[in-house]
Every structure is written in C-alpha cells, then in structure tokens.
N, C-alpha and C positions, 0 to 999 in steps of 0.2 A: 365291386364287380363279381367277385367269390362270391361276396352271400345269393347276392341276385340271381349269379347262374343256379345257382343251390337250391333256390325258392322257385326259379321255374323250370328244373327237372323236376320237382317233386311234385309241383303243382300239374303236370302232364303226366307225371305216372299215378297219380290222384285218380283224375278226370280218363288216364285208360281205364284203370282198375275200376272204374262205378261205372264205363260203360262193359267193360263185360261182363261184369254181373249183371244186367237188366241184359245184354242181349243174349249172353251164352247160358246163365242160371236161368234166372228169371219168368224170361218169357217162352222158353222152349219146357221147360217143366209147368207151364201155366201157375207160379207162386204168385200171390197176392205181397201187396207192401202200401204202408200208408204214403200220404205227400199225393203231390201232383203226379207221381211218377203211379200208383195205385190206381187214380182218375184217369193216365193216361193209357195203360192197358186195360180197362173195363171199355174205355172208347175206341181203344183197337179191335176189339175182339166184337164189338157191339156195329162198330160203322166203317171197321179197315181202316183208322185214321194214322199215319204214322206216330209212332210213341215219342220217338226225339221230335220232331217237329209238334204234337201236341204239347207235350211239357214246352216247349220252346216258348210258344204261344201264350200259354196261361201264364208262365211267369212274367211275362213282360209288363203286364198292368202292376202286378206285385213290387217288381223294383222301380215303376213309375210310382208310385203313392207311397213305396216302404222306404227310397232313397235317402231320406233326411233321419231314417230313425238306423240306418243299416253305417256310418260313416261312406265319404268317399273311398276310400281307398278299399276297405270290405265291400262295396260294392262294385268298385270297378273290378277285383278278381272276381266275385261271386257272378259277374255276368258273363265274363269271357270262361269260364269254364261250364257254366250252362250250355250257353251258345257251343264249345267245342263238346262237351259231351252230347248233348242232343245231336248235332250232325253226325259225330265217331258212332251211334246209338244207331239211326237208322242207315247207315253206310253198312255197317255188318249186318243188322236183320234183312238188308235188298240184295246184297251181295255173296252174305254167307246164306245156308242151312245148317242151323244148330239141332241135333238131335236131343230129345233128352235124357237122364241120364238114367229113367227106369227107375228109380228109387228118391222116391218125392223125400223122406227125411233126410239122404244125404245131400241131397240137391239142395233141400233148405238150409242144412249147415254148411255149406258151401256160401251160399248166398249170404247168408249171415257173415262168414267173415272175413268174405271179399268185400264184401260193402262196408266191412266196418276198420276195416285198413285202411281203403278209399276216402272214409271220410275222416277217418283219424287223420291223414293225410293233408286233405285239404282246410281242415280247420286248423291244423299247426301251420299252416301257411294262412292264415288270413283269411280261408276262403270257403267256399260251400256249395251247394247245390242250389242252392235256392227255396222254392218248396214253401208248404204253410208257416216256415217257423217267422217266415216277412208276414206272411197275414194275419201268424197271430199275436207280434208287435203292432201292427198298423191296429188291429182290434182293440188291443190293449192302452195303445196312445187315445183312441175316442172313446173306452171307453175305463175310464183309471180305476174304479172299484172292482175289475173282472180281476182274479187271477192270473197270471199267462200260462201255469201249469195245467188250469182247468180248461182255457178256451183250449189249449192245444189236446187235452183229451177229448173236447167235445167235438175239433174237427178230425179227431183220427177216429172217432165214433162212426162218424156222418161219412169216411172214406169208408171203413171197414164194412159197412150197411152197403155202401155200392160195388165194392169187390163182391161181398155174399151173393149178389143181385145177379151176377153178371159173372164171375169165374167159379161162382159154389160157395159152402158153407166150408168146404176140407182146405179151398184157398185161403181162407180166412184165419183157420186154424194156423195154418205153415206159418202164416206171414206173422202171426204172434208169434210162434216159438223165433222165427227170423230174427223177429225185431230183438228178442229179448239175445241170443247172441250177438247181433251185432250190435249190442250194446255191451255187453260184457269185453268183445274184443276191443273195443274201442277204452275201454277201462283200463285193459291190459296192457293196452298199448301206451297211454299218458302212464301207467303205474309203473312199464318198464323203461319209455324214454327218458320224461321230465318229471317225475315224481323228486320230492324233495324232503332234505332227513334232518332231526333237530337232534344237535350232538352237545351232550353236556359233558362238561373234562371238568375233575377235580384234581391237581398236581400241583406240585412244587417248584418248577419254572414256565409260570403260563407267559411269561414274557418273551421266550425265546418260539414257544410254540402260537403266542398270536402273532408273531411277527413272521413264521413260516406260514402260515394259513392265510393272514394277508397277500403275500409276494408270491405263493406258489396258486392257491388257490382262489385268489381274488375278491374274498369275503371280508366283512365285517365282523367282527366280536363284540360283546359286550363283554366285561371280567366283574363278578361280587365278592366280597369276600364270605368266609365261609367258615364253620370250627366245626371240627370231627368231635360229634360228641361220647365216641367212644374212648376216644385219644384223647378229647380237650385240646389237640391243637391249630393252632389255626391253615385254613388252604385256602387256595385262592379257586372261585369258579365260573369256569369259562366257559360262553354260549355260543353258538355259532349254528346257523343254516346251511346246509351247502346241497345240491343236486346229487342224486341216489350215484351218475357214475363216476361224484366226486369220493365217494366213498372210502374207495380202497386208498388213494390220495391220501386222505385226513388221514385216514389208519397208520400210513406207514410215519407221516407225521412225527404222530405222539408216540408212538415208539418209537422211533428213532431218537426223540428230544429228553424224553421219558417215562420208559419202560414200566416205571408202577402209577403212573399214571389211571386213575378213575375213568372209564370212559361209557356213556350211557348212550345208546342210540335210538331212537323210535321214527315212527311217521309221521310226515306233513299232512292234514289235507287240503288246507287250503291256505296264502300267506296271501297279506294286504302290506301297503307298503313299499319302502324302497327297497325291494328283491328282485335282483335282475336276473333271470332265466337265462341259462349259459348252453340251452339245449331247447329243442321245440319243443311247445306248448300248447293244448287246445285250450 
C-alpha cells in the first residue's frame, strides 16, 4: 500500500507538471514541440481546436492498435494520465490567462525542464504521455527492417515541417533547443536518482565486508582471487554493484572493516540481469 500510494503521488505530480508546461510555457510563449502535443497546437492556432482534447483524440487509435506492443499494465497508466492531463491541459487554458514571459529563450528553458522532470517522472513510474513513440512501435512491428530511431526522426521531421507551417520558422528553432534540454534534464535526473556504480575492493578480510554488504546493503558479490604484483602477495577481489545513493553506505563499510582497503569506483550505464533497482528508474 506504501509503494502504491508513492506511485500515484508521483504519477499526479507527473501529469500536473507536463500540464503546465504546455498551458503556462508553452502555449502563451507560442513554443513549438514535437509528438501529438506539436500537431495539436498548430490545430489550435489553425481551427481553435482544444489542445487537451485534441491530443486526447489522436491518441486514442494509437493505444487501440499499439495496446499489444505497449504491456497492459504500461498502458493502463499511460492512458489514464493522458486522459488526466489533456483535461488538467484545457481546464487551465479556459479558465486561466497565462501571460507570456517576454523572453522566448527563457521561456524555452523553462519549458525544457519542466517537461523534462514531468516526464522523468512519469516514465519511473511506468508511465508516459503517449505520443508518436506508440506509432512508432506500431510502425516498426509492420514493418521489422525500419529502424525505430529513424522512423521516430522522420515523424518529428514531418511534426517540425507542420509547426514551421503554422507557428513560424523561430517556433521551430525554440522547440529544438527545448527538446534538446529537456533531454539532458531528464539524463540528469536518472544519473542523480537511479544511476548505479561498479565497486572493485582489493583487502585482506573480503569475508567480513561481503557479508556487511550483503545484510546492510542487500547485494550480491562475486570474490576472485588476486596477487599484488608489486608485493607478490596474494588478495582477494571483490565485486559488487550497488545504486549511486548506496554509495556513501559501501564507503563507510570498508572502512570501517578495513581501513587499507583497495577501493576503485566508476559508472554504470547500463546492467542486464538480476539487478534489482532499489530507487526509481526510467
């Protein structure tokens, strides 16, 4: 019941935070962005159409035809935070008037990395907006020799040609530099939450320190043996995985068990395998 309520607090402050960015950045600074969300302000600005209620709309054929390639359970959150943000989306553009802020490149880093918390968010919970990355699976299932890196460039081509059309050539520019922050924070964000560190220990009692590393910190070890070949003698060497804010944990560990103790740390980027993520993860 703890995780759950956990998962949908955060799943709701998600789905606020990606609607005010499209109502409060967004669409009062006229900034371009690719996805359905891109097609659905060129159709506002083109025919008055509601923007939550447009995206609402076009995704719906998307999780009918992408449902098998999305899992149930990712799709059942990925719809209900669609559906709540498109309504939270035009409740505030009918209700409020958002001014803009005068200054389109702070607006656009604004927009960047508000959207990109939002969605850091909602993909560590399971979950997402929606959007071309269902049509360009559903693409990729009919048609298995396409790339999916490529189709998805050649459908943020094809949006970015109808933003130029329709909000300008200078929209078009923001919503790049946009994208490209709200990529990076979204980096920043998996590299400070669930990033994960590979810890090599060379010592003299690795028995007493995998068996703290086990019980305190709930990993696995593997132990090799090993010979100093400055010394010639031999030590034993111990592997271990653990998540970036296991860190200072491990730390006090081996010092604590043993002070001279070898210790080498570097970065993870990616693990396969039985590694269980003790922190959220996109």
């Amino acid at each position: 019941m703890k995780n759950l309520f956990k998962e949908i607090v955060l799943l709701f402050l998600g789905c606020v935070l990606f609607s005010i960015y499209v109502s409060v950045f967004l669409v009062p600074n006229k900034i371009g962005t690719g996805g359905l969300t891109g097609i659905a302000l060129g159709l506002n600005l083109l025919f008055k159409f509601p923007i939550g209620f447009t995206t609402l709309i076009m995704n719906i054929p998307l999780f009918i035809f992408g449902y098998s390639l999305l899992g149930k359970k990712f799709a059942i959150k990925s719809g209900i935070i669609v559906v709540s943000s498109s309504l939270l989306i035009d409740f505030l553009n009918s209700h409020f008037s958002f001014k803009p802020l005068g200054d389109m490149l702070t607006a656009t880093i604004f927009c960047g990395v508000i959207s990109g918390i939002a969605m850091a968010i909602l993909f560590m919970n399971g979950a997402s907006t929606g959007g071309l990355d269902i049509s360009g699976k559903i693409i990729r299932s009919k048609f298995p020799n396409l790339q999916l890196p490529k189709i998805l460039l050649a459908q943020d081509i094809v949006i970015y040609i109808f933003i130029g059309l329709t909000l300008g050539p200078h929209s078009v520019m923001y919503a790049i530099i946009m994208s490209f922050i709200r990529s990076k924070t979204m980096d920043t964000i998996q590299e400070g939450i669930a990033s994960s560190r590979q810890c090599i220990i060379i010592c003299k009692k690795p028995d007493l320190i995998i068996e703290a590393i086990k019980n305190e910190l709930g990993r696995g070890v593997t132990l090799l043996n090993a010979e100093g070949c400055y010394s010639h003698t031999d030590r034993k060497f111990v592997y271990v995985v653990i998540q970036k804010f296991q860190l200072n944990n491990f730390k006090s560990i081996v010092n604590r068990i043993d002070p001279t103790a070898f210790v080498a740390v570097s970065s993870v980027n990616d693990i396969q395998g039985n590694f269980k993520q003790k922190s959220l993860s996109m």
